[in-house]
N, C-alpha and C positions, 0 to 999 in steps of 0.2 A: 399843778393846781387840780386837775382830773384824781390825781392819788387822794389828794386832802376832802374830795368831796365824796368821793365811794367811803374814805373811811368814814367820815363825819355818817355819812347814810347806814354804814354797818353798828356803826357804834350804836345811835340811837333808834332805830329797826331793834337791835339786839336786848337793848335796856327794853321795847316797849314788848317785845316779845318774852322776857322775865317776868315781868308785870302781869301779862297776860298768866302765865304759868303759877305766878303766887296766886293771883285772884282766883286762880281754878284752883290751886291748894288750898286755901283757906276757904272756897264752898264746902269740899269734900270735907273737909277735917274739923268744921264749928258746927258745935253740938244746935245749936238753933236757929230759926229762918231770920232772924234778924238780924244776928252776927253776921252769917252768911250772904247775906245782903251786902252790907258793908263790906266785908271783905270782895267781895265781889264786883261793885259798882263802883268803889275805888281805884280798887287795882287795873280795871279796865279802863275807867277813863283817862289815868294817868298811863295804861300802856297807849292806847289807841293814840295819844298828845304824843307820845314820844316817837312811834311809826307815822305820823304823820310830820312830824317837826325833821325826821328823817327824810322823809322822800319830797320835802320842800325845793330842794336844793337840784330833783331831777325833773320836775315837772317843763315843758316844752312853754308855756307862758304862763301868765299873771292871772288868767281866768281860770288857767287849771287849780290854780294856787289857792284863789276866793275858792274854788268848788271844794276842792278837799278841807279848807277849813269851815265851811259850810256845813260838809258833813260830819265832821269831828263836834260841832258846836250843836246839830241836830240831833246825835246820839248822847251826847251829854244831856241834853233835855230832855228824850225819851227816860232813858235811865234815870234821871230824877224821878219820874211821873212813874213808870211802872215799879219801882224799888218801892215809892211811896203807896202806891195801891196794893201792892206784894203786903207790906208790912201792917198796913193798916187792915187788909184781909187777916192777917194770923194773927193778927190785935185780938180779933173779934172772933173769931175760930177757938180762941186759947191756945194755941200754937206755940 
């Protein structure tokens, strides 16, 4: 059971660390600040969901469990809010 739950851990760690690495490729590589956005605050939210949905499985209790999804659900709310003021600044900038 120990074997099924490290790999269950590596697998999706691994997938949210991909994510993480496209989101950073597609900053670098999209010609404008709002592609770049997207690409970005994407790839990150759905990497961050996946290293978090990973390390579920090792957390010591159930409050650890609330906290990190906690945290997962307060940075997807940040990133909504600064993506939107990012974009809505190079709205108006002409950007």
């Amino acid at each position: 059971m120990n074997t099924l739950l490290n790999l269950f851990t590596i697998v999706f760690v691994a997938a949210g660390v991909f994510f993480f690495l496209a989101g950073t490729v597609g900053f670098l590589r999209f010609p404008d600040t709002l592609t770049r956005l997207h690409a970005l605050t994407k790839a990150d939210n759905l990497g961050l969901g996946l290293i978090i949905i990973g390390l579920l499985p090792r957390v010591s209790s159930p409050l650890v469990a609330l906290k990190l999804i906690g945290i997962w659900l307060l940075i997807m709310l940040m990133a909504a809010v600064v993506s939107q003021l990012i974009a809505r600044f190079a709205r108006r900038s002409g950007d």
